[in-house]
N, C-alpha and C positions, 0 to 999 in steps of 0.2 A: 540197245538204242533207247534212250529216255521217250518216255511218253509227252505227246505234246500237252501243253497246260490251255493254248488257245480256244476260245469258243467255235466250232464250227460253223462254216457259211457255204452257202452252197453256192455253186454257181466255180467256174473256172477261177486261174489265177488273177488274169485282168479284175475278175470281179470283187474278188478277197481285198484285191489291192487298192480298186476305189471306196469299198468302204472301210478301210483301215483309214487312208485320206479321209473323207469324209470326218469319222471321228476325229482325226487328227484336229482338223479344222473347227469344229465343235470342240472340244476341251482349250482350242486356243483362244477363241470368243469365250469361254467362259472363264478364262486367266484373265483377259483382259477385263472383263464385267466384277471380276473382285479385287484389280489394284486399280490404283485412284493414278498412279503416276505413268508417265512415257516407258514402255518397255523395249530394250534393245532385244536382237536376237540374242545374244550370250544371257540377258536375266529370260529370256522364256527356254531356252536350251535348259538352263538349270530347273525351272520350274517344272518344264514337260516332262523332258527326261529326251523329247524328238528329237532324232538329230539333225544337224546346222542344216544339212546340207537339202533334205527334208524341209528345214524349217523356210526356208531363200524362197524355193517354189511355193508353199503355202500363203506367205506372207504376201508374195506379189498379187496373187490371185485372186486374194482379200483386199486387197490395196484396191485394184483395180475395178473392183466390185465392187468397191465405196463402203467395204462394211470397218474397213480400217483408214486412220491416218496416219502421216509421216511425216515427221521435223527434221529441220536441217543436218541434226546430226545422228542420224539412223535411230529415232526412238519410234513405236507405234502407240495409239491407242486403238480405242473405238473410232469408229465416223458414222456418219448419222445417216446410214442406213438401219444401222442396230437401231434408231429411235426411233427409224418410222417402222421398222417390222412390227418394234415391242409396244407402238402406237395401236396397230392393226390387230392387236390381240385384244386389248381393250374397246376398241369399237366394235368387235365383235362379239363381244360378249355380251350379255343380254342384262346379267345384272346389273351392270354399272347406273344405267340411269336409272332406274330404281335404289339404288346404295346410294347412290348422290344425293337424293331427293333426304336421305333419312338421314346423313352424315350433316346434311345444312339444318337439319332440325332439332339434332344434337347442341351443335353448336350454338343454334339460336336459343337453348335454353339454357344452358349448361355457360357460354361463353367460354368455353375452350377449345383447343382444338380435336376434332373429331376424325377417324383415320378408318378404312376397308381394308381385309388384308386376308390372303387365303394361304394357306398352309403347305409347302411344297418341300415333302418332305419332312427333313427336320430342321427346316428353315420359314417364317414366316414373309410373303411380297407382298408389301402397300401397293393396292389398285387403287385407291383412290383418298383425299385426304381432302380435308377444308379447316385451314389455317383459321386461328383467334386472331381477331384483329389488336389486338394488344398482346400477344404470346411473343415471349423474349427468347424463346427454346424454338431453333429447329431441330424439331423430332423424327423428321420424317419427309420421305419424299417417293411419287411414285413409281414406282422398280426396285426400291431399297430392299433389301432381304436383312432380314437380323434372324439370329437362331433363335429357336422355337420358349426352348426354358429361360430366355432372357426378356421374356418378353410377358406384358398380361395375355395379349392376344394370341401367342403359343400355347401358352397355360391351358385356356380359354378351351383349346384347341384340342390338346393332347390328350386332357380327361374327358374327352369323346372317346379316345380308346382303352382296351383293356391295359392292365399294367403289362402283361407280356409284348403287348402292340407295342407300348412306349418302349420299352428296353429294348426289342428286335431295332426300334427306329431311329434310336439316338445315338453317340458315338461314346464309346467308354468315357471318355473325358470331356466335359464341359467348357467350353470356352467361356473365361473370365469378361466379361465387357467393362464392369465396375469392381470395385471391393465387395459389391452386396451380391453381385450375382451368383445365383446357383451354381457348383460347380461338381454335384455328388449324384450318381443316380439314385442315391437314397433319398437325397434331399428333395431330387424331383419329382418322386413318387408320391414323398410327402406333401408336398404343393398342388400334385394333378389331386389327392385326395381330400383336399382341402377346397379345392375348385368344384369338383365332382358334389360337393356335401352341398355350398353356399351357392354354387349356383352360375358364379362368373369367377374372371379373375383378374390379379390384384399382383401389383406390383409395386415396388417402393425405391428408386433408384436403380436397380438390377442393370436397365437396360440402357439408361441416359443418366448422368448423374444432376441430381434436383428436381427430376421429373417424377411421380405418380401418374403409374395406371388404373384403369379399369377397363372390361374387356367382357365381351357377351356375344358365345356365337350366335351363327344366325339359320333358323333349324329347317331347312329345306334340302339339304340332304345327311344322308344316315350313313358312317358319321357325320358330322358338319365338319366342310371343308373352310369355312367362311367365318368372319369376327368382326366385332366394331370394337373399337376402346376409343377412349377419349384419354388426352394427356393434360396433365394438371402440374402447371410450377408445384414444387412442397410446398413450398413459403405461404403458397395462397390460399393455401386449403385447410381443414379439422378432419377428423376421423368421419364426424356426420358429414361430410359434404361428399368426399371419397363414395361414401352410402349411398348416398343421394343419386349420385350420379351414375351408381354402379345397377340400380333400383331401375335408372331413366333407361340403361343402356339393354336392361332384362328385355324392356318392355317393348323398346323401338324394333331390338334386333328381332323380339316373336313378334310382333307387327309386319314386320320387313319376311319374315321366314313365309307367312299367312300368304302374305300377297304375291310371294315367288308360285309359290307351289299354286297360286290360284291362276296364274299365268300360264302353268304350265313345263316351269322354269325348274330344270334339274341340274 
């Protein structure tokens, strides 16, 4: 008789079975948090792998619970209880209004738009952003996830860890965003080390196309889980100003790092 491959859980059958549910339920809020369109049951049957019949009872459940919605002709998305949960992570969090405070001060010097973002996994999530008031690029919004090497503030991010850290935490293959983006773990090695040396990091269309980053964690914990970058049209920018602004973002985010830890703030 083949050996089972399942993780062990303890507790009776009934119990196996609601956290099997459970996850089910969980990986299908997170299908629906990375497509932008109405999903029928037969597009998430093929995307789970769940079956239908599985998926009928899940769906209503969630329906009913207000964490999904439903159009006339059987499609779901999200519903806005996802907003207000993933609202209540950020009022609870203690950094934000401290990261606020320094992301408006960016911007007021810098005049571009300035963005928070913390590391989750190998994916970077904007907690907080404050829009240029002349910025013709939306970069960014907050909940968005982009991958980690597509990003300055991944970069930023990564070379906090050893290189074996990076390789255990990235996926063989790179997802392409632009033509420029990184898509080689050699490549990215060579970028965390480039980041590691100068200090922050630096992006040049990778992640948005005509946008320039810069990107500077913020050192109140060890690794830093946390980043600022600021985004800049190409067009409007020189090599010194990228500098310039990559110089402001060193100094605000150890500013910002100073005043967590003197908080209290881990």
């Amino acid at each position: 008789m083949p050996r089972s491959t399942a993780i062990p859980v303890a507790g009776n059958g009934a119990e196996q079975a609601g956290v099997k549910s459970a996850r089910r339920a969980v990986d299908l809020l997170e299908t629906f948090a990375a497509n932008k369109s109405w999903l029928t049951l037969g597009d998430l049957h093929g995307m789970t792998g769940v079956p239908r019949s599985s998926l009928h009872g899940l769906l209503r459940t969630l329906h009913e619970a207000g964490w999904l919605e439903i159009d006339g002709a059987g499609g779901y998305r999200l519903g806005v209880r996802a907003l207000i949960c993933g609202t209540a992570y950020l009022d609870r969090d203690p950094v934000i209004p401290y990261a606020t405070a320094t992301l408006e001060t960016v911007r007021d010097k810098t005049g571009f738009t300035a963005h928070y973002a913390r590391r989750d996994g190998d994916q970077v999530v904007y907690l907080e952003t404050r829009e240029s008031r002349r910025s013709a690029h939306l970069v960014s919004r907050v909940g968005r996830t982009l991958p980690a090497h597509a990003t300055a503030l991944g970069k930023a991010l990564l070379a906090e860890l050893t290189p074996d850290e990076v390789t255990g935490l990235m996926p063989d293959t790179l997802a392409a965003l632009t033509p420029r983006t990184i898509t080689t773990p050699e490549a990215l090695h060579a970028a965390c080390a480039e980041t590691r040396e100068r200090g922050y990091g630096l992006e040049s269309g990778e992640g948005t196309p005509g946008v320039r980053c810069a990107a500077a964690v913020v050192p109140y914990r060890i690794p830093a889980t946390d980043a600022i970058s600021c985004s800049m049209p190409t067009e409007q920018v020189t090599e010194e100003d990228v500098l310039g602004v990559a110089e402001l973002l060193t100094e605000v985010a150890g500013d910002l790092g100073r005043r967590l830890r003197r908080a209290g703030i881990r």
